[in-house]
C-alpha positions in Angstrom: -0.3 62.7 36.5 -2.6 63.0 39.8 -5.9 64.2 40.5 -5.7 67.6 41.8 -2.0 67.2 41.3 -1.0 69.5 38.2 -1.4 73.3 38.3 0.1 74.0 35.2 0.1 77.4 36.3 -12.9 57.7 22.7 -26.3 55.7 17.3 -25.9 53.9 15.0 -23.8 50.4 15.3 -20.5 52.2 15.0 -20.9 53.4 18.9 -22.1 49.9 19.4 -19.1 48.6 19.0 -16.4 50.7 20.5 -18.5 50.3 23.3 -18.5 46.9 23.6 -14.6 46.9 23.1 -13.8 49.6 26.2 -16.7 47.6 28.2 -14.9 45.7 31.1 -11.6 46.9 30.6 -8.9 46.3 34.0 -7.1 49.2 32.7 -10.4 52.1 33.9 -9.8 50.7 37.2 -6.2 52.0 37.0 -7.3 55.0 35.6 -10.1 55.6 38.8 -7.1 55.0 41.1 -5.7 58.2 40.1 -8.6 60.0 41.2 -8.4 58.7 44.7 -7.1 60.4 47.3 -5.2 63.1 45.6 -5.2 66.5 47.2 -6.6 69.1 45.7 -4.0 72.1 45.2 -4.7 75.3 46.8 -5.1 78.5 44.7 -2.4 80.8 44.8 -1.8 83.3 46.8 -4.8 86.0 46.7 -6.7 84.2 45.1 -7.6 86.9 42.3 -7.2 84.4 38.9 -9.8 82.4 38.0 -9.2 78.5 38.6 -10.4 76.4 35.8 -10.6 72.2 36.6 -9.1 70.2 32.8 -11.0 67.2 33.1 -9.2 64.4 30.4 -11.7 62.1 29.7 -10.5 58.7 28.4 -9.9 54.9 29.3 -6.4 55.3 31.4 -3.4 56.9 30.9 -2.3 54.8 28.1 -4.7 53.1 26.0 -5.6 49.7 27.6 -7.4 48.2 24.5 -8.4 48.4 20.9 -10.2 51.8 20.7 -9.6 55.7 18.9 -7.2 56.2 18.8 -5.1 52.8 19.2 -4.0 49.9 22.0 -1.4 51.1 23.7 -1.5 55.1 22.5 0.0 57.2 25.8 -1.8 60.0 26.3 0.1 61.3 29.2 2.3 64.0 26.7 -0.3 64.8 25.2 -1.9 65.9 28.3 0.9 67.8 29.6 1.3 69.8 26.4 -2.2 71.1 27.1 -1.5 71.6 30.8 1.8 73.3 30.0 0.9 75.5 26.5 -2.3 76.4 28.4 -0.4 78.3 31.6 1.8 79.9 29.4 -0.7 81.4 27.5 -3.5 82.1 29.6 -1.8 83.6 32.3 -4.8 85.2 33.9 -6.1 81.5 34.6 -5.0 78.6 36.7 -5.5 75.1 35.7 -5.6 71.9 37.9 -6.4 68.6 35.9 -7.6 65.2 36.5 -8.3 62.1 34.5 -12.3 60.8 34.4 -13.5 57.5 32.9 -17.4 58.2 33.2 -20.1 59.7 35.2 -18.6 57.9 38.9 -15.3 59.7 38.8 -16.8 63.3 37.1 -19.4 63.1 40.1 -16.7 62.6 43.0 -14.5 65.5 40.9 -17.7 67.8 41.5 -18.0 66.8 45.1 -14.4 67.3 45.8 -14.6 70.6 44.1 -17.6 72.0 46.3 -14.5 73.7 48.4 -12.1 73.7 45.9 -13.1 77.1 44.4 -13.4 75.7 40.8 -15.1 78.3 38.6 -14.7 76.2 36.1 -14.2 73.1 33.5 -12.5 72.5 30.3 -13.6 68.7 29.9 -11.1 66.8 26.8 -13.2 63.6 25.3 -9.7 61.6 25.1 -11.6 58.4 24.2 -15.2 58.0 22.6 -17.4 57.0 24.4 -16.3 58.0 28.3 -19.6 59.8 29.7 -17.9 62.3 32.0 -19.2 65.9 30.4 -22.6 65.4 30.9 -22.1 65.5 35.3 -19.7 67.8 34.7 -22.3 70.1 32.6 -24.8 69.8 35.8 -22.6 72.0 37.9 -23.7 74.9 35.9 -20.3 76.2 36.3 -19.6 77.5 32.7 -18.1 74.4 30.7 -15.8 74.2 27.7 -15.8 70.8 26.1 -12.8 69.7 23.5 -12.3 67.0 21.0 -8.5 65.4 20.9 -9.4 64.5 17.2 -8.9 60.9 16.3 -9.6 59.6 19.7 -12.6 61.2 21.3 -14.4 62.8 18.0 -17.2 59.8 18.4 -18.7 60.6 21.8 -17.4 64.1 20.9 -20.0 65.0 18.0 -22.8 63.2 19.3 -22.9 64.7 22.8 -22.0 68.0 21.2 -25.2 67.8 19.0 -27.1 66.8 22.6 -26.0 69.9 24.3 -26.9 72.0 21.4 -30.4 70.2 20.7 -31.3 70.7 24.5 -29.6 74.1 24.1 -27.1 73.1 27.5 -26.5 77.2 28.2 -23.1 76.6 29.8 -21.3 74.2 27.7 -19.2 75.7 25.2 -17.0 73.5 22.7 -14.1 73.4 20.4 -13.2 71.1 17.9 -9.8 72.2 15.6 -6.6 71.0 15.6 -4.8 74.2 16.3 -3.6 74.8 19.5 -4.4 78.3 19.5 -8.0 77.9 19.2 -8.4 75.9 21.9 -6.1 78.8 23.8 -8.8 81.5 22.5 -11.4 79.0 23.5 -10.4 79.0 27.1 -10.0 82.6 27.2 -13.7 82.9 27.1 -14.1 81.6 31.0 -12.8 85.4 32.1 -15.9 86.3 30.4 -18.0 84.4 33.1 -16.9 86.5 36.1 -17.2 88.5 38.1 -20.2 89.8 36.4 -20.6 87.7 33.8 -22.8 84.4 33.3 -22.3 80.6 31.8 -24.7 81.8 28.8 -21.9 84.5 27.7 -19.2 81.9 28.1 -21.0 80.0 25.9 -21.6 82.9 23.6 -18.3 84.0 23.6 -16.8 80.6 22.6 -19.2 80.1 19.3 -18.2 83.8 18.2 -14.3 82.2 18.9 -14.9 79.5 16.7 -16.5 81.2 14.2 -13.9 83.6 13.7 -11.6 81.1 13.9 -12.8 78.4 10.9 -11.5 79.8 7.6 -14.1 81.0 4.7 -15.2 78.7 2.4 -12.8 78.4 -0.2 -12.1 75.1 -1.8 -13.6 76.3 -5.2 -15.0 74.8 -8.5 -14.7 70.9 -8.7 -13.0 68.4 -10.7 -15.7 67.5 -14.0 -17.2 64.0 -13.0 -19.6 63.0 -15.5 -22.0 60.2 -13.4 -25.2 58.8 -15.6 -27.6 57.7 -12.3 -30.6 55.4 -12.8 -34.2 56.9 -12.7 -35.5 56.4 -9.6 -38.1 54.0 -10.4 -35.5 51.9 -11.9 -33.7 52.2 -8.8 -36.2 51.4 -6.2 -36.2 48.3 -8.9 -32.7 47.5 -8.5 -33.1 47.5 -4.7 -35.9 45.4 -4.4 -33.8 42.5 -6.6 -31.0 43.1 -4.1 -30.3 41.3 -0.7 -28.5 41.9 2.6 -26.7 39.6 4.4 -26.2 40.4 8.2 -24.1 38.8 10.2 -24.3 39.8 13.9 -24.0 36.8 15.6 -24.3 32.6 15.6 -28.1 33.3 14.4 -29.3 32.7 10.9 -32.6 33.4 9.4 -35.1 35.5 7.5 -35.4 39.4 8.2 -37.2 42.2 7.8 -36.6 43.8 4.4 -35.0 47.3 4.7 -35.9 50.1 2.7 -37.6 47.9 0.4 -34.5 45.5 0.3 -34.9 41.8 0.9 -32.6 40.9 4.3 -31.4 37.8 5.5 -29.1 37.2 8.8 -26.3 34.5 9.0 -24.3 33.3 11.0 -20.7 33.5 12.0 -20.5 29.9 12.0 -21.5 30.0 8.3 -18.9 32.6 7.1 -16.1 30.9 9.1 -16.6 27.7 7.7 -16.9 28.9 4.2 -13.4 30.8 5.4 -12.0 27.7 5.7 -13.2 25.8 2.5 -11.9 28.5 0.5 -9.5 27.3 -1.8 -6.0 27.9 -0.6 -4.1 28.2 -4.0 -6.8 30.9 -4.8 -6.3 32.6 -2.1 -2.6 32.8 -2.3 -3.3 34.0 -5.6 -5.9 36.8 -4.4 -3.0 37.7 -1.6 -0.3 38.2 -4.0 -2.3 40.2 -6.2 -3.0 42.9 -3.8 0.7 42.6 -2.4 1.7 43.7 -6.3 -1.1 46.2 -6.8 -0.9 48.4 -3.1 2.0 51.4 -3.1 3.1 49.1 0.3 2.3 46.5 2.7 3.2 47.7 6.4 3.5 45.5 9.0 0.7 42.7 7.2 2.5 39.1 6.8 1.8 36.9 4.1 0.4 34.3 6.5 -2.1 37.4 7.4 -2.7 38.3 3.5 -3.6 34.8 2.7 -5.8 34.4 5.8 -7.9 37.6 4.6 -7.9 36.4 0.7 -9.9 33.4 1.9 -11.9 35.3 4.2 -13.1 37.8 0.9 -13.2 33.8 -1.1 -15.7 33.1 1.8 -18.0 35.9 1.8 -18.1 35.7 -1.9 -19.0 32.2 -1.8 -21.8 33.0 0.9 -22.9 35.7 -1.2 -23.7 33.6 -3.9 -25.3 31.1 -2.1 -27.4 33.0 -0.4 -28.3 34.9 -3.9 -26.9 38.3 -2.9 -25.4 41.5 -3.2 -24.7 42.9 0.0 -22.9 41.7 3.2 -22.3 43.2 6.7 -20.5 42.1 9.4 -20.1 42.2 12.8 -16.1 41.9 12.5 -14.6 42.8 15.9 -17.1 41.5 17.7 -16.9 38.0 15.6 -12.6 38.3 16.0 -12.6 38.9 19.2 -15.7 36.2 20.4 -13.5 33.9 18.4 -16.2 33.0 16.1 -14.0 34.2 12.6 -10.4 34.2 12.3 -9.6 36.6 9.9 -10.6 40.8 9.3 -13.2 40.9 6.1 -11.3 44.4 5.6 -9.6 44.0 2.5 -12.7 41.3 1.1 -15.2 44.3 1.9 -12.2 46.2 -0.2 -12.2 43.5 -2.7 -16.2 43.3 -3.1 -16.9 47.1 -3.4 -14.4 47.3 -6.3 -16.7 45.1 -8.0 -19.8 46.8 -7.9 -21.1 44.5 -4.8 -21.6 45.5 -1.1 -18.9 44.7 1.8 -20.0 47.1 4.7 -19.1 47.0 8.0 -20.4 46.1 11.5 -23.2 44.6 11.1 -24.9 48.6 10.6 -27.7 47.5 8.8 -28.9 51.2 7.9 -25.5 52.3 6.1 -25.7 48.8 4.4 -28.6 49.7 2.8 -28.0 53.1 2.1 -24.7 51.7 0.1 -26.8 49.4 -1.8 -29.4 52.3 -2.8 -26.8 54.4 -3.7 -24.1 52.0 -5.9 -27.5 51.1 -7.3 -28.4 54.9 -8.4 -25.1 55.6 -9.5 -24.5 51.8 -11.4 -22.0 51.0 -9.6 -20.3 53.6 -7.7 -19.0 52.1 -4.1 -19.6 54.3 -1.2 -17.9 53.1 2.4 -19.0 53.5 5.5 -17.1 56.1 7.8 -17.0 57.4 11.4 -16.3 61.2 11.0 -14.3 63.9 12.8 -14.6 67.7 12.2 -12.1 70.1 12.2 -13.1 73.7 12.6 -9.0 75.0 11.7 -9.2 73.7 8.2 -13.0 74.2 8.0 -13.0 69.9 7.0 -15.2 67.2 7.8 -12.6 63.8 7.7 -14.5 60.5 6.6 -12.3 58.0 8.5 -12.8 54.2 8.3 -10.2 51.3 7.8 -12.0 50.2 4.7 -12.4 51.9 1.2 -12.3 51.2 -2.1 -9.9 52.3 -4.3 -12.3 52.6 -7.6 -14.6 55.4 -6.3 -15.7 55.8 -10.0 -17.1 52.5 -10.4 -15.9 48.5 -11.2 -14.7 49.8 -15.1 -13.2 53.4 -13.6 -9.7 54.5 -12.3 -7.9 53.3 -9.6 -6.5 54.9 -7.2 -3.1 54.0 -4.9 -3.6 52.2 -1.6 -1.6 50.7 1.0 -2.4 47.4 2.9 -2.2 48.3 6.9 -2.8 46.7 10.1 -6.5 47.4 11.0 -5.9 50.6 13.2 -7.4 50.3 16.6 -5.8 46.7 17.9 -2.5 47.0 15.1 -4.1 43.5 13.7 -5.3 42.2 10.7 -5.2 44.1 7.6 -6.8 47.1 6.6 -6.7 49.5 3.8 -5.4 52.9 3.5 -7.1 54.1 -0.2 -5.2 57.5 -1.0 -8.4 58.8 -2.4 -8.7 61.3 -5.8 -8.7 64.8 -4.6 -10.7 67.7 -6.6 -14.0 65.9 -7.0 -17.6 66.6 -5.1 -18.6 63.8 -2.6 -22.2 63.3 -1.0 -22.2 61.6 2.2 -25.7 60.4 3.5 -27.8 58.0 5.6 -31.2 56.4 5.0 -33.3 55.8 8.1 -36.3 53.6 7.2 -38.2 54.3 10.9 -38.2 57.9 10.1 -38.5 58.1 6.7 -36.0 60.4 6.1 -32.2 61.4 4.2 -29.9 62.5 5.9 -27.6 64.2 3.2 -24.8 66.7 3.2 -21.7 67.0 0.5 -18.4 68.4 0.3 -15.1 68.7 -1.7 -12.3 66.6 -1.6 -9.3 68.2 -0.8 -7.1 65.9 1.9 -6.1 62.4 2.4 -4.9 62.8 6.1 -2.2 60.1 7.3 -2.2 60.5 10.4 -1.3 57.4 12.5 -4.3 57.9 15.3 -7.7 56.2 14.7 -9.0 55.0 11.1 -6.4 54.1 8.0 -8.2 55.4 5.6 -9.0 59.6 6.4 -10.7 61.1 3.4 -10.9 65.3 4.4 -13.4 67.3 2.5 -14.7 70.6 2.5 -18.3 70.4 3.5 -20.6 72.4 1.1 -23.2 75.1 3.4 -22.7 75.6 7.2 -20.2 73.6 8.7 -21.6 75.0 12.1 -24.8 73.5 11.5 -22.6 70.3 10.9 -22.4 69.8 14.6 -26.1 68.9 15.6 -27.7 65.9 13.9 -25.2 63.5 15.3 -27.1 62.7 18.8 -30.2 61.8 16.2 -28.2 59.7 13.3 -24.9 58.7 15.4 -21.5 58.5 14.1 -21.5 56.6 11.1 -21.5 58.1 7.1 -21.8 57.0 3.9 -19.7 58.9 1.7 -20.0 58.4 -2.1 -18.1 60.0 -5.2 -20.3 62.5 -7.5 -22.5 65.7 -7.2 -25.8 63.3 -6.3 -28.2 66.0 -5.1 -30.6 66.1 -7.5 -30.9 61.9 -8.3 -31.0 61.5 -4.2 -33.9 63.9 -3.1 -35.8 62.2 -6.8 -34.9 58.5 -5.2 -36.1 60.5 -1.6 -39.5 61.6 -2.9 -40.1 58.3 -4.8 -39.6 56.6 -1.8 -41.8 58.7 0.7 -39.0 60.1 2.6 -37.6 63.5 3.3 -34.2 64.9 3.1 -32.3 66.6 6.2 -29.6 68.8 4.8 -27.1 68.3 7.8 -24.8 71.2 6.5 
């Protein structure tokens, strides 16, 4: 694919990290080139349909490096599916499409377009984190802005919830994973002339959308008896905990958060207590979850036993360090070459038995998962970086670490496979095929603010699709899934989803603590 060359006619620490991995990348060079030099097509003959620029935001052509929604994905049919289904069925509309990696290339596509008679932009966030919409957005041209879910949703929802906080009036978007809804989507640019405006484009596509996402429907939920602590004896239980974070190769003391004690260590620490991990019992710890996952895809024994000592480690750093809770910055330690080994299956491990394994080194959803398996006595939560799809009216908590005793260290289990850890095919990871039926409440604590944010939803789906995350929980979000869109700019990607109807224990453990709750949905 060319520029100009088709007329078919990728917050919180979670973005933290997926930035650093796409940051100095060879591969966006390649991906520039194709914006170089390519001739701009003519419109046809007359000139009477409108001509709308697709703008595929991403890293290059095929995925370069560990990112959503893997190393070595190739987008390129993908991209021509959308360039060829779009001609055929908007037919009153021509398309020319380019490739963008950030706000460079999106500004030398608008400066190449001042003669090219664009009227206007459909703009696909391929990858995360790629800022290309926002300079596309100042042309004022009217602007229709798409998630490929499970490898752009990131940068997706929180740039989405900055153009509807700053109320942008000519971007539009559209987030399902039917094809038709994007078609009706980009239907609404013949709205926008020839006496039309941006604002009615924009209009027009939240009507689309709305139409388009299914009542709620998902019904009474499974019975799920929980017995939560008061929240005095919660705030309790919090304060006797401890956080470890480990960022980096510095150690000492740390601010408490949320009333929990905090302490960092380094990689140097956790590595070495990797390697004094007793072999035979890790072996032991390996073969164990070989005999107790549905399957093991593409993880070695060499790999199993390397990650058995790794959850050996933490647990022996845990106790030394007299806690409960530890985070880590895992890719960033694997690929700095300061640990060996994914903590994946140890965070696994350590949230079946009541403890704290959280990932990333994100402090804030640490702590909210030691609040909350605190209120609840046990219950584990795990982090997740969401995706939202309007077709099915779901919200899918995806992460490549779950547990797979969501009602606590003494309740059911449920079947998991051991994976590759999704982005870089490495490691081992967890896909936990969760219980369906049940109410979840996914939240965030955010001690600067002093405030919840809480939402909850139905579980209905365990998706397996190969893109992005192992482990893709889907639930039917109780309220407005519309008003699901906008706190992401504010809170970033990353969620804590827990098992249980928790409403009424969280906003008590809320106003005990001073905050206040943000009901997201």
């Amino acid at each position: 694919m060319k520029n100009g060359g088709v007329v078919s006619g990728c917050a919180c620490c979670g973005l933290n990290r997926r930035r650093f991995l796409a940051a100095g990348c060879a591969a966006c060079a390649g991906a520039a080139g194709l914006l170089t030099g390519a001739p701009v097509l003519a419109a046809q003959a007359g000139g009477s349909k409108m001509r709308i620029r697709i703008i595929y935001s991403l890293h290059a052509p095929q995925q370069p490096g560990p990112d959503w929604p893997n190393v070595g994905f190739d987008f390129r049919p993908v991209m021509e599916r959308i360039n060829t289904g779009l001609a055929k069925q908007c037919p009153n509309l021509e398309f020319v499409s380019s490739l963008a990696t950030g706000p460079e290339q999106a500004q030398k596509i608008l400066d190449e377009d001042k003669s090219a008679k664009i009227d206007g932009y459909l703009v696909y966030q391929m990858n995360c984190w790629n800022r290309v919409v926002q300079t596309i957005a100042t042309s004022g041209k009217p602007v229709l802005y798409a998630d490929f879910q499970y490898a752009g949703s990131g940068g997706f929802l929180v740039y989405t919830a900055g153009f509807l906080r700053n109320k942008a009036p000519n971007v539009g978007f559209v987030a399902s994973s039917r094809f038709e809804d994007l078609v009706e989507a980009v239907k609404c640019f013949e709205l926008a002339r020839p006496s039309g405006s941006p604002a009615e484009f924009f209009e027009a596509t939240a009507r689309v959308r709305m139409k388009n996402t299914p009542r709620a429907g998902a019904g009474a939920c499974t019975p799920d008896p929980l017995q939560t602590l008061s929240a005095r004896d919660c705030i309790t239980r919090m304060k006797e905990s401890r956080i470890l974070a480990v960022r980096d190769q510095n150690s000492g003391p740390a601010d408490p958060v949320l009333g929990i004690p905090m302490e960092r260590v380094a990689f140097a620490e956790v590595n070495e207590a990797w390697k004094a991990a007793d072999k035979d019992e890790a072996r032991a710890v390996a073969n164990r979850w070989r005999r107790n996952a549905a399957t093991v895809i593409e993880v070695s024994q060499e790999t199993l036993d390397t990650s058995a000592a790794m959850y050996l480690g933490m647990k022996a750093v845990l106790k030394k360090h007299r806690a409960n809770a530890i985070t880590m910055n895992c890719l960033g330690g694997f690929y700095g070459g300061h640990i060996h080994a994914y903590p994946c299956l140890g965070f696994h491990e350590l949230c079946n038995e009541g403890l704290i394994g959280a990932c990333e080194c994100d402090v804030r959803s640490t702590a909210t998962m030691v609040a909350l398996t605190a209120l609840t006595q046990g219950r584990p939560g795990y982090i997740s970086d969401p995706v939202i799809d309007t077709a099915k009216r779901q919200i899918i908590y995806a992460h490549c670490v779950a547990s797979n005793k969501v009602f606590g260290p003494q309740g059911s289990t449920n079947p998991f496979a051991i994976m590759t850890h999704s982005e870089d095919r490495q490691g081992a990871s967890v896909r936990s095929v969760l219980p369906l039926g049940y109410m979840t409440t996914t939240l965030e604590f955010e001690q600067g603010r002093k405030e919840v944010l809480f939402h909850q939803g139905k579980a209905v789906a365990n998706d397996p699709d190969d893109r992005a995350c192992r482990t893709k929980l889907a639930a039917e979000p109780v309220g407005d899934i519309e008003k699901l869109f906008t706190m992401w700019d504010q809170w970033g990607w990353h969620r804590v989803t827990y098992y249980g109807d928790l409403k009424e224990p969280v906003f008590a453990l809320a106003e005990a603590m001073g905050f206040k709750v943000i009901e997201e949905a």
